[in-house]
MARVEX-44100 format. One record per residue (C-alpha): z, y, x; residue in one letter. Coordinates in steps of 0.02 Angstrom, whole numbers, padded with zeros to 5 digits, always signed. Layout:
<sites>
ZYXa ...
</sites>
This chain:
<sites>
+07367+15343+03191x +07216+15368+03065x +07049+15343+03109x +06937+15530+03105x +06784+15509+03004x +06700+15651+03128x +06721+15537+03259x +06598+15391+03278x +06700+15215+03299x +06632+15081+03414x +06532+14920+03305x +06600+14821+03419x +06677+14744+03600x +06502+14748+03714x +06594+14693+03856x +06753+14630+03943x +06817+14626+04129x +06927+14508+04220x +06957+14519+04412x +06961+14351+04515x +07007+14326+04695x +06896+14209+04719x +06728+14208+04635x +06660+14035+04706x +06821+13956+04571x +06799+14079+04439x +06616+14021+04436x +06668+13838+04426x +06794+13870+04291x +06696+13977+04174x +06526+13906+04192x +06563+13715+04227x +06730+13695+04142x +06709+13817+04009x +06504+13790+03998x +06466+13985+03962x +06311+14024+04002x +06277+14142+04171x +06171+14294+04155x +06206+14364+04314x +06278+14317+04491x +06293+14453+04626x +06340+14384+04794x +06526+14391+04820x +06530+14548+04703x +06519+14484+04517x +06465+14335+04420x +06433+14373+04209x +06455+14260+04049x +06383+14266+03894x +06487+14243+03756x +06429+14259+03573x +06354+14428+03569x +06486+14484+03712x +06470+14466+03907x +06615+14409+04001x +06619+14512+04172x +06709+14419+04325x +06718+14525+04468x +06795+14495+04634x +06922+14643+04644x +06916+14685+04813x +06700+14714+04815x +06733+14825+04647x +06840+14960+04723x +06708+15010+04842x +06599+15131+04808x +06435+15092+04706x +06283+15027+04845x +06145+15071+04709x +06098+15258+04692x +06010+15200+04538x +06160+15119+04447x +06335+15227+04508x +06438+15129+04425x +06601+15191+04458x +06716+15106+04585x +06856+14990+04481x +06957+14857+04495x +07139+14802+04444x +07249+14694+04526x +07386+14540+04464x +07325+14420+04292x +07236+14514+04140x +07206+14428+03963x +07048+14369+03884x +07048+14276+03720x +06896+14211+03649x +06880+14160+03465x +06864+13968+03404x +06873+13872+03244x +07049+13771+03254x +06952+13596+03257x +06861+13686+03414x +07019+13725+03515x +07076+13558+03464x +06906+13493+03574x +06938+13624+03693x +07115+13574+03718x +07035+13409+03764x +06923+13458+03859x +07022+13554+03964x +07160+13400+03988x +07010+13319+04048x +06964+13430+04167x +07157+13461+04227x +07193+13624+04169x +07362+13651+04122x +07409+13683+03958x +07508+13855+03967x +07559+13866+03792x +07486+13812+03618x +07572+13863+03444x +07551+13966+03285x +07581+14127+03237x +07664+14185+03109x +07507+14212+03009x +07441+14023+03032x +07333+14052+03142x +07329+13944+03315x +07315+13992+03489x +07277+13891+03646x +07315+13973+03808x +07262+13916+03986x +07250+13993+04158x +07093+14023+04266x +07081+13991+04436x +07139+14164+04474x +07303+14153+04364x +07231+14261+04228x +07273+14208+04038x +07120+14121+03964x +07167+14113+03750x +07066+14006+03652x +07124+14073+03447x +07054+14073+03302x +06945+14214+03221x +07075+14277+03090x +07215+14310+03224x +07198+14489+03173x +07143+14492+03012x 
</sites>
């Protein structure tokens, strides 16, 4: 499909969701495991990440389907249910540390090769079973 040049394209990814089951382990394994840095913890409703010049958005699925609390921010009720996908860009000696670090800390190894293009990919899960990819930059270049 092309691209329309009367219709303005995004400059970028702002932000990303995952949903967690449990937001007490997603904390843990993003913010101690992973060492992102927190903006923002909600009760049992959301925790965020910041990550580069993107924010990671953990929210516990079952808090996100009700309708919004705050007349001043109506966000719109969401949620999704079974594992979703976030992979976050590394240099290959990085995910070679990360790899590591992540052995150290237990996490399973799901899978760890090269695509066709050279480029490597790391992938783990998260506490809630979603698929956590550690790849380098050029994967879609």
């Amino acid at each position: 499909m092309k691209v329309s040049p009367d219709i303005p394209q995004p400059t970028g990814l702002l932000e990303a969701s995952l949903y967690v089951d449990d937001l007490d382990a997603a904390e843990h394994f993003y913010g101690d495991v992973l060492a992102l840095e927190q903006i923002q913890r909600v009760a049992n409703r959301h925790v965020f990440y910041k990550v580069g010049g993107s924010v990671l958005l953990l929210f516990n699925a079952a808090e996100t389907e009700k309708p919004p609390g705050n007349p001043r921010l109506p966000v719109p009720a969401h949620g999704a249910q079974g594992p979703g996908h976030a992979c976050f860009g590394m240099a290959r000696a990085q995910i070679a540390v990360m790899r590591k670090h992540l052995i150290d800390w237990n996490v399973p190894v799901d899978a760890e090769f090269e695509w066709p293009n050279g480029v490597l990919s790391l992938y783990v899960r998260d506490p809630s079973g979603n698929s956590i990819e550690f790849a380098e930059p050029s994967l879609w270049d």
